[in-house]
Structure formats: C-alpha cells, structure tokens
Residue frames relative to the residue before (quaternion, step in Angstrom):
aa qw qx qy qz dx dy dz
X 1.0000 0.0000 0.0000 0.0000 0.00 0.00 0.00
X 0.4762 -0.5988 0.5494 0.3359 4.18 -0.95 1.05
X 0.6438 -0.4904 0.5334 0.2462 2.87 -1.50 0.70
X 0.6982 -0.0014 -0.1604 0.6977 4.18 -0.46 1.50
X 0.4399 0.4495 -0.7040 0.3299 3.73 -0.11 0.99
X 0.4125 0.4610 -0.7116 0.3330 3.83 -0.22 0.64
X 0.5840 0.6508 -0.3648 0.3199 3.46 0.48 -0.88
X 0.7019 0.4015 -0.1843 0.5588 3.44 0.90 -0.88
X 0.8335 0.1438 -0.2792 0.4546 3.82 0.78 -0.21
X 0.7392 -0.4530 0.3048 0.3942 3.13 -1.60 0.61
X 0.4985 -0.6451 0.4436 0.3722 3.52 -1.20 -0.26
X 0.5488 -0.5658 0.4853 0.3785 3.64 -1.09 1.09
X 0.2428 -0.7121 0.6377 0.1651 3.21 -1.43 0.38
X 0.0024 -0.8414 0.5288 -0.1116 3.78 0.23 1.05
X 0.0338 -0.8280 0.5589 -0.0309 3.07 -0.99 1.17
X 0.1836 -0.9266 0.3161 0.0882 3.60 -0.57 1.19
X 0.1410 -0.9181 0.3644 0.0662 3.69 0.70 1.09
X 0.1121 -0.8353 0.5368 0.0393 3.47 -0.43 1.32
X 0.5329 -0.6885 0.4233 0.2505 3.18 -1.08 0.25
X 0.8149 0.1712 -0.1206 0.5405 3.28 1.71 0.58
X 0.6127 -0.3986 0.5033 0.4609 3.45 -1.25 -0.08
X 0.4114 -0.5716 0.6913 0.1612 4.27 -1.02 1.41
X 0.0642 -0.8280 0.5561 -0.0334 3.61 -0.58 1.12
X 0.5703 0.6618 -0.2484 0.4185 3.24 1.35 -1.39
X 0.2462 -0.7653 0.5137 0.2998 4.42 -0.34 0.42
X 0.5415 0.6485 -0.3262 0.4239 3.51 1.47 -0.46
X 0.8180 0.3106 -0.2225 0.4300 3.44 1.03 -0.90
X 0.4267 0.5925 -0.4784 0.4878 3.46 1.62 0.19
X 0.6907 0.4384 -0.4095 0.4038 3.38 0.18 -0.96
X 0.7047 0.4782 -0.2718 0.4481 4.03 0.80 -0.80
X 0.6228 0.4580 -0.4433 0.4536 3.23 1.04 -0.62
X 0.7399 0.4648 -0.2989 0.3837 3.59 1.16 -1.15
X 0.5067 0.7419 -0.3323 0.2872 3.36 1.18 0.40
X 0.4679 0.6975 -0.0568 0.5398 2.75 2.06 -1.54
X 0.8253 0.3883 -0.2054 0.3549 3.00 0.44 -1.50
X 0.3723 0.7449 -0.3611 0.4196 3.37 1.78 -0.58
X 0.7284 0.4226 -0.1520 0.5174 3.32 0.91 -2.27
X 0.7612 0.5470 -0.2531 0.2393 3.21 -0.24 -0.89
X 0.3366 0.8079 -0.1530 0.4589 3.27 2.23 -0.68
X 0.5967 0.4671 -0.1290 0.6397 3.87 1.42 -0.84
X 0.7747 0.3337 -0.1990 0.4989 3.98 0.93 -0.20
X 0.7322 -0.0716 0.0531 0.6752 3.53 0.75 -1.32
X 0.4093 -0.4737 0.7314 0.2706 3.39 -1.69 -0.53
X 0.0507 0.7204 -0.6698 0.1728 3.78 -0.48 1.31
X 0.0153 0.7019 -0.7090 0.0666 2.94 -1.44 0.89
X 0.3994 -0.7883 0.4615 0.0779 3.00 -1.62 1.31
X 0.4265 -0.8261 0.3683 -0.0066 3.52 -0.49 1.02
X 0.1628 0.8276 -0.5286 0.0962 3.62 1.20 0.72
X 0.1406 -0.6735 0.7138 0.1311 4.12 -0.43 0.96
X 0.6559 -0.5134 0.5481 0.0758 3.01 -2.03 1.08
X 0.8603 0.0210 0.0669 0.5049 3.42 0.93 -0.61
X 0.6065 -0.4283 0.4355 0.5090 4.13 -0.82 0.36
X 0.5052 0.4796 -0.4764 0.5365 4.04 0.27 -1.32
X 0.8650 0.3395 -0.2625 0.2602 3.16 -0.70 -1.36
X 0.6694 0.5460 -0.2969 0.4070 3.49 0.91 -0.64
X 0.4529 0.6436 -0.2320 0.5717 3.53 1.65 -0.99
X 0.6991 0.5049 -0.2404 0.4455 3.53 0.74 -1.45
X 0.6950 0.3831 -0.2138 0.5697 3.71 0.55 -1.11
X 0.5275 0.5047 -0.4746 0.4917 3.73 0.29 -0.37
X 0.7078 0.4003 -0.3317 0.4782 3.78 0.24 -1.59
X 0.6467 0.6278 -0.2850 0.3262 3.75 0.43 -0.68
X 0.6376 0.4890 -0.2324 0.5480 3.10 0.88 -1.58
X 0.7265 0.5617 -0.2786 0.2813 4.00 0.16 -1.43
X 0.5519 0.5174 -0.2865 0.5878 3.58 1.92 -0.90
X 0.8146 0.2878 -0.1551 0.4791 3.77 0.14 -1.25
X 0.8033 0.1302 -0.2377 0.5304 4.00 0.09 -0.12
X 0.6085 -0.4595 0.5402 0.3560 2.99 -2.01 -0.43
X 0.0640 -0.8489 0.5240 0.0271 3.44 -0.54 1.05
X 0.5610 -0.6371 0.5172 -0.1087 3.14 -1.74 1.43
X 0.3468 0.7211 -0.5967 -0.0601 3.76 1.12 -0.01
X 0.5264 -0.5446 0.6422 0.1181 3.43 -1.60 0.30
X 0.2934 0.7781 -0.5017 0.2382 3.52 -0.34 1.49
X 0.5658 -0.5940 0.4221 0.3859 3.70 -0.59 0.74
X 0.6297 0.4873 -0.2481 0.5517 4.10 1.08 -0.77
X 0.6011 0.5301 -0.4692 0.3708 4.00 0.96 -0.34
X 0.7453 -0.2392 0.4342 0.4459 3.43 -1.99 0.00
X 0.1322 -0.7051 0.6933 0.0687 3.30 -1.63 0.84
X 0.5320 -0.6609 0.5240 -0.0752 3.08 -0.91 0.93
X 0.1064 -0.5379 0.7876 0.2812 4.06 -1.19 1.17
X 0.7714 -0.2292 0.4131 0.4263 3.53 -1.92 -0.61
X 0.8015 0.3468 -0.1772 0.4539 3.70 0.28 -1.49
X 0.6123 0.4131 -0.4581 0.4946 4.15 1.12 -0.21
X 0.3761 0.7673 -0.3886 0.3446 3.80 1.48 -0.35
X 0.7691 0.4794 -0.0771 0.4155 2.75 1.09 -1.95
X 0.7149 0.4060 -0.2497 0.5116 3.45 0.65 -0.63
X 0.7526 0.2293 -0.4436 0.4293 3.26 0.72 0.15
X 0.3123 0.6152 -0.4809 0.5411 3.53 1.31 0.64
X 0.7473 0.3553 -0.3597 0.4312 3.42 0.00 -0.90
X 0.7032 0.3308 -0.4236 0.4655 4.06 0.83 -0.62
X 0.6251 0.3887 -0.5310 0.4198 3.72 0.59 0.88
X 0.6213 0.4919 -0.4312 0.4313 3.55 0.74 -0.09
X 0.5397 0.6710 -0.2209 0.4579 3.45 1.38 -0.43
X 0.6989 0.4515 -0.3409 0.4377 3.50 0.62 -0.50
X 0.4220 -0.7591 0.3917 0.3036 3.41 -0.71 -0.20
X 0.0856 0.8800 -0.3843 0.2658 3.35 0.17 1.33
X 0.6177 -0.4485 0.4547 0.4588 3.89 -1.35 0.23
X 0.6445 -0.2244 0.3835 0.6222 3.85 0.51 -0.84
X 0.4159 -0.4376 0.7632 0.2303 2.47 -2.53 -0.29
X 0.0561 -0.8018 0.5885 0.0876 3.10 -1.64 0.63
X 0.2142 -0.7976 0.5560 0.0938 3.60 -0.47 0.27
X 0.0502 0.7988 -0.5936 0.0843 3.48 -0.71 1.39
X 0.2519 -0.7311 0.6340 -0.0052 3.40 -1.18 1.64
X 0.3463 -0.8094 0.4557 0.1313 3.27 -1.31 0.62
X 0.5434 -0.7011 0.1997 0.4164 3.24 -0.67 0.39
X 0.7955 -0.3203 0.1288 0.4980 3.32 -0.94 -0.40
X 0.7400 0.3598 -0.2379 0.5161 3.95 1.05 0.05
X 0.5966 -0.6158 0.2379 0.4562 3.12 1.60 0.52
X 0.6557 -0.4243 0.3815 0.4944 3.79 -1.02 -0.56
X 0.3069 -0.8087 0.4259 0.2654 3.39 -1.09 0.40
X 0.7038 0.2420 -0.0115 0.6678 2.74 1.95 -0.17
X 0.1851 -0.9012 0.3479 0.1803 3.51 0.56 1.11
X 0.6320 -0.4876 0.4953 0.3429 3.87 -1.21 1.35
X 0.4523 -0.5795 0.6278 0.2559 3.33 -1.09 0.08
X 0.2704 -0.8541 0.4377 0.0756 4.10 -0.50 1.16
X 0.2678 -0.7128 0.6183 0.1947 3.22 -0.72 0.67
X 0.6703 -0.1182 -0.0640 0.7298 3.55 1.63 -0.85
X 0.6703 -0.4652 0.5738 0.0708 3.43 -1.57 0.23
X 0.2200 0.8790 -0.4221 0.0283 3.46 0.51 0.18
X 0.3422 -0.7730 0.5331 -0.0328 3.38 -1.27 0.58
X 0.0127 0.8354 -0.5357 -0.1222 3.53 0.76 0.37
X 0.8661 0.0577 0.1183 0.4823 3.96 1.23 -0.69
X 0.4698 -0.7092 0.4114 0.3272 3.37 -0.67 0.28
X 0.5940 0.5534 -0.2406 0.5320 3.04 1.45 -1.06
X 0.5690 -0.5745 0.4629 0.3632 3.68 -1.44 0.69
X 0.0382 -0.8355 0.5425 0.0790 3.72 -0.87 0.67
X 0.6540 -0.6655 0.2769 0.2298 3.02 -0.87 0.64
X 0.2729 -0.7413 0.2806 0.5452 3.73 0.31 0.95
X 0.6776 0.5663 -0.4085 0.2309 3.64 0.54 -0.72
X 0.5854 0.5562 -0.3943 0.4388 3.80 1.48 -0.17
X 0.5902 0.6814 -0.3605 0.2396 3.14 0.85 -1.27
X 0.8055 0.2852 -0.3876 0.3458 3.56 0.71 -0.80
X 0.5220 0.5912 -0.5380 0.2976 3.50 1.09 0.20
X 0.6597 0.5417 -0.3682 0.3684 3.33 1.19 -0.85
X 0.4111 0.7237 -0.3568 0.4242 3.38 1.38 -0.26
X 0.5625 0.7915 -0.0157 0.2385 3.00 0.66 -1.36
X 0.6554 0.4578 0.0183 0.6004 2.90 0.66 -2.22
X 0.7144 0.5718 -0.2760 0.2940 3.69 0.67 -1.57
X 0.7668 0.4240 -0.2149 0.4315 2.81 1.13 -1.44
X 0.5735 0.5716 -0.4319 0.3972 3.93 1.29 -0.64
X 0.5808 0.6142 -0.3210 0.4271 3.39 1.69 -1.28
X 0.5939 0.4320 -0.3952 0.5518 4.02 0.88 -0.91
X 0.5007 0.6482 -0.4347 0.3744 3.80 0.30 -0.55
X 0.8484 0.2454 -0.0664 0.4643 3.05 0.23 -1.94
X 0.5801 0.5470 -0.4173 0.4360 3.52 1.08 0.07
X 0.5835 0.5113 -0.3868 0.4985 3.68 1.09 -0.56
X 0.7848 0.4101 -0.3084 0.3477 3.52 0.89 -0.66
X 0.5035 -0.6936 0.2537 0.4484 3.32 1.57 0.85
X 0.3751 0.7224 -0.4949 0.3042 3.61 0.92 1.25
C-alpha cells in the first residue's frame, strides 16, 4: 500500500472475539491504548461473551460474514513486515470485516473455521495477553504499510 493510501480507502471493520471478560488492569489500559491508535485505520471492537453458548455463537457468526483470523499456538508465525503484507491482502479484498478469534485458556473446543491460523509466538501466551499483543501487530502492519 503507497505511503497516505488510507486516505483513499474506507476503514476496515475488525472485530476481536475473546473468549472472556479482560480482567488484568495492565492490559486494559494497553489494549485501550491501541485502540486509541489504531482508530486512524479500522474501527475494531472487542467482543467479551458472557458465556461458552455465547462465545460458540459469535464464532459461528463471525466465520459466515467476515474473514476470520483464529489465533492458535499450532498457526503460521509471522516476522512483523511478512505480517504486513499479508495483512494488507486481507484489508484489500472487499468484505464485511475481519475478525480475529482467540481462545481461551485451554484452547478451542471446537475449532472456528480459518481463513488464517495464526501464531502470535512460539512460546505459550497467556490468553489474556495475546490480544493486546495482537493489537500492537496489527497497528504495527498499519503503520508499516504506510511506509512508517
């Protein structure tokens, strides 16, 4: 993507579906930091479901209507700048959004259907970090398409 093409396209709609209530005050404040930044590219909202049903529910939902992202220790890993380029051929298509779904702390019991597989690490992460580090990646693929 040229350096000031956001300007010219619409914002992504990106939704992020967790697999709980964010408990941790360290990672609200980062997640809400991101979200501050990131706010100039897409419009993302975070999805915390009240209950498994409900999480099971939004999972089936998301996979029919967007491109989906599930988040799994066994997915594709990723430097920052191949992140980006394959970030940019999902923001590129035309579509309802992207979504991105993390599991919980024992994984999925029933894996989402993937558009990609993701990997944020080799190492075991914690489910409650994972989407901040998410985050960061995806403002970081942002600001890297825009030749920052």
């Amino acid at each position: 993507m040229p350096k000031n093409m956001s300007r010219h396209m619409p914002k992504n709609s990106l939704t992020l579906l967790l697999p709980q209530k964010v408990k941790t005050p360290y990672i609200k404040e980062g997640l809400s930091h991101y979200l501050s930044k990131i706010k100039s590219y897409a419009s993302l909202s975070i999805v915390e479901p009240k209950s498994e049903e409900a999480f099971q529910h939004y999972c089936q939902r998301l996979e029919k209507e967007t491109i989906t992202i599930v988040l799994d220790e066994k997915g594709r890993q990723f430097n920052s700048v191949n992140f980006a380029k394959t970030w940019e051929g999902f923001v590129s298509q035309k579509v309802k959004g992207i979504s991105f779904i993390v599991g919980g702390p024992f994984g999925f019991k029933t894996p989402p259907r993937a558009d990609l597989t993701l990997s944020l690490s080799s190492l075991t992460l914690n489910h409650e970090m994972t989407p901040l580090f998410l985050v960061e990646q995806v403002y970081r693929a942002y600001t890297i398409l825009q030749g920052h």
